[in-house]
N, C-alpha and C positions, 0 to 999 in steps of 0.2 A: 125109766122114770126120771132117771137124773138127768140126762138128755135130752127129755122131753120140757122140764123144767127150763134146762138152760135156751133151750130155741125162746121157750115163750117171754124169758128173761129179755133175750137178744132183741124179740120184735120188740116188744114194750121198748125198750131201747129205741129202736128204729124211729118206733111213733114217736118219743119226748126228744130225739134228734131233731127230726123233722117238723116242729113244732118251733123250732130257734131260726127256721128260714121262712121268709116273707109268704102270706097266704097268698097275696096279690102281692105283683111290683106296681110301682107306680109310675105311672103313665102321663107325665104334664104336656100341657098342651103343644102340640109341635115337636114333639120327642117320642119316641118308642125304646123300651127298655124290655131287656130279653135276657133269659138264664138259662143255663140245666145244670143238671149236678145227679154224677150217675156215681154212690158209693163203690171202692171194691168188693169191701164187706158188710156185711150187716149195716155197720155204724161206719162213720166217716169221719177223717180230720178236717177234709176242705169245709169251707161254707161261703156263700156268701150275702151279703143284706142290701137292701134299699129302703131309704127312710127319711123322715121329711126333718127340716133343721129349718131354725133361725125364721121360726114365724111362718113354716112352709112356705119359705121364701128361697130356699136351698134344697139340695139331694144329696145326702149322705150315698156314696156308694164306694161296697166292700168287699173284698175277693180277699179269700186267708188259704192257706195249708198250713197245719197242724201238725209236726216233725209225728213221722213212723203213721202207723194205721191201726185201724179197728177200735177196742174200745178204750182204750188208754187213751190216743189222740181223739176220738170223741168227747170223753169229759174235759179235757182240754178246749177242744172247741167249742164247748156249748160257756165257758169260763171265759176265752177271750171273745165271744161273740158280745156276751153280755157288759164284759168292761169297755168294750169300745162303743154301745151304745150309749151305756149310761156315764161315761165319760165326755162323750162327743158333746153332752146335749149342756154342759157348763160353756157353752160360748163366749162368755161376756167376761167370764173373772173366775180366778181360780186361788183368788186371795184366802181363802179360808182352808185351803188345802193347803198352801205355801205355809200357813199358818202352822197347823200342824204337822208339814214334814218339815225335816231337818238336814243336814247337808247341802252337797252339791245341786242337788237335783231342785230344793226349794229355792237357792240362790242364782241359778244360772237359767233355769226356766223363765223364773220372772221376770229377770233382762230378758231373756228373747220375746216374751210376752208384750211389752212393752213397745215393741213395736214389727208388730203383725203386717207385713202388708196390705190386705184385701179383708175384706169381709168372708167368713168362713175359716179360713185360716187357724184362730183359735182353737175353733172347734178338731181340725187335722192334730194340733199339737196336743191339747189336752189331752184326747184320747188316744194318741199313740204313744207319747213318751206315759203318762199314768198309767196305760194300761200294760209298759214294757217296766217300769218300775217296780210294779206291786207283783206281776210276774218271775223276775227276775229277782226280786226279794222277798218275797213268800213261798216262791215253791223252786226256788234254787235245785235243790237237793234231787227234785224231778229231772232235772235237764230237759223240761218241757219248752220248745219253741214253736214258732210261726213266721213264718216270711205273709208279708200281710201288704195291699195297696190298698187306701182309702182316701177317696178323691171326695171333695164336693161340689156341687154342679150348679151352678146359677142358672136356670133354662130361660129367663128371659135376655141372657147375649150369650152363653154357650161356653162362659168363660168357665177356668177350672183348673183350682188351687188341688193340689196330690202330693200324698208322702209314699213311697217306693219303700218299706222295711224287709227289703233283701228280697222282692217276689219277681216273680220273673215278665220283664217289663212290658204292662200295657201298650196298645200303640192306637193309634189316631189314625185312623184309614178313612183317605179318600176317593176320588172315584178315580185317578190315576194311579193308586194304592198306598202305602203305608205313608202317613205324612210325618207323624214324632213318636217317637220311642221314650217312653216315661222310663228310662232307667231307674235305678236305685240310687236312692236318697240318704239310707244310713241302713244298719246292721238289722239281721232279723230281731222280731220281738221277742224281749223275753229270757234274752243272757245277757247283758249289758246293763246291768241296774243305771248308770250314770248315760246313757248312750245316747247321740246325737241324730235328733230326724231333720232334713232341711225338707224344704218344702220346694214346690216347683212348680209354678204355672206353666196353662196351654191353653187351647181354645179349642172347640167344636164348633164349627163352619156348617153353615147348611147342607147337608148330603154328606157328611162324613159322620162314622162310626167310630167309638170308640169302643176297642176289645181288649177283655183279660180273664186270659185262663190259665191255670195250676199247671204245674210241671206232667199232671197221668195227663195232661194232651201230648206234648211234644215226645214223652219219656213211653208213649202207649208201645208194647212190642208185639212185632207178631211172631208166629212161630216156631221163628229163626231166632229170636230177640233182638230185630232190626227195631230205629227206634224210630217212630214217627219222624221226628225231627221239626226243628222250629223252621227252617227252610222251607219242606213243606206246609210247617201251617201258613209261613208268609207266602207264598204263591196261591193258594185257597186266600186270601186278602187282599191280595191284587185284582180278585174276578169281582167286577161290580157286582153290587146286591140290593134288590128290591127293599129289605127290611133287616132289623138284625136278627127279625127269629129265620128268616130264610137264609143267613149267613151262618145263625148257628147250628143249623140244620146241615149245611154243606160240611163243616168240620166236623161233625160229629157223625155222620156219611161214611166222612174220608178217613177218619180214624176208626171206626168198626170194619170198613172193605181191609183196614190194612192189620188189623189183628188178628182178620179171619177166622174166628172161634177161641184165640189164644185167654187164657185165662187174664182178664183185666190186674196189671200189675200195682196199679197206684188208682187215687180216687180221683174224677175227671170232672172239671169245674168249669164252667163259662159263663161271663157273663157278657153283654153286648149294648151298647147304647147309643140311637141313633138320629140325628136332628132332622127334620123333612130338609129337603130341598125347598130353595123358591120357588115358586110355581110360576113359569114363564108366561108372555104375556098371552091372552086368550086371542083365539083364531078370528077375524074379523073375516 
């Protein structure tokens, strides 16, 4: 009985988990945007979101892991999913929170605020430093973190402002293969109450993809507990690809042949996002 309880417990879990990730991605015109997200357990610490910003004139896009697994890193992430939304979405001004916090954090933000370079950008800091803030000083005592990238996407020229909080770095693939590596920008979220994000622009060119996935890709074992390895995920990124759901179809291919039945050790997260090519000139 008590067993039986706890499964039903778990799913209901499952379902209010799954209810914090995108029902649809969104799709702007001349872009294709692609995920999966396969838990270890029941519940999961990865997530990631897609979401419209600044007058659906922008793309919020977010790829997280959640330190340790199952349900503890779950209520965690359904908590950083949620700050970094309704964080992101103070674009313009963050004066009334500067207001009532106190410290470093109300005085050193606001300089950096001050001068933003791009449009979006705002919305990158707000919601990464507030949301490592309140993190890191309300639930201290947790040792709860996340290594976390959250870019936002202009799709009318491709440009794209990203904070890197300690996740394992995006890259811009194009049809020669990997073109930039969105390294890391400042410290995971979430134990640094005072902690620095810089920001870092790039571009999406026509025909090039941008991908980021969670460490249960490179870290998957089979088993031997040989480890995928990010080597191979980057040669799987050097093979041209029609779309990104067929790119993330290939990796997720290539990392189930090489687990071979092995119990999935970590939770395995992708996301993919892809610009059309220009359409060359028609056959006369």
């Amino acid at each position: 009985m008590e067993a039986t309880r706890f499964e039903r417990d778990l799913h209901i879990a499952r379902q209010i988990q799954a209810s914090f990730l995108p029902d649809e991605l969104l799709q702007p015109p001349g872009w294709e945007i692609a995920a999966r997200f396969q838990p270890a357990r029941e519940v999961a610490g990865d997530f990631y979101d897609v979401f419209p910003l600044i007058q659906n004139r922008r793309v919020g896009l977010v790829i997280a892991d959640v330190c340790d697994k199952g349900v503890g890193a779950a209520l965690y992430m359904a908590l950083f999913r949620t700050l970094i939304r309704a964080f992101a979405q103070q674009h313009y001004s963050l004066r009334w929170m500067d207001a009532l916090a106190s410290g470093p954090l109300a005085a050193s933000s606001g300089e950096r605020r001050r001068a933003l370079p791009s449009t979006g950008t705002a919305a990158l800091i707000n919601a990464v430093e507030l949301t490592n803030s309140y993190i890191a000083g309300t639930h201290s005592r947790a040792h709860m973190f996340a290594s976390l990238f959250f870019a936002v996407l202009d799709p009318a020229n491709g440009s794209l402002v990203c904070v890197n909080g300690g996740h394992e770095p995006p890259v811009i693939v194009g049809p020669a293969g990997v073109k930039t590596y969105l390294e890391p920008t400042g410290p995971v979220v979430g134990i640094f109450p005072d902690a620095h994000f810089d920001v870092q622009e790039a571009h999406v060119e026509p025909g090039d993809i941008l991908v980021a996935v969670t460490d249960g890709v490179t870290e998957a074992q089979d088993p031997g507990c040989a480890l995928f390895t990010t080597e191979r995920l980057y040669s799987l990124l050097a093979q041209p690809s029609p779309s990104a759901s067929a790119l993330l179809d290939r990796i997720e291919a290539a990392v189930r042949d090489h687990t071979a039945g092995a119990d999935q050790s970590d939770d395995i997260t992708m996301l993919a996002v892809r610009r059309a090519p220009i359409a060359g000139p028609a056959n006369v």
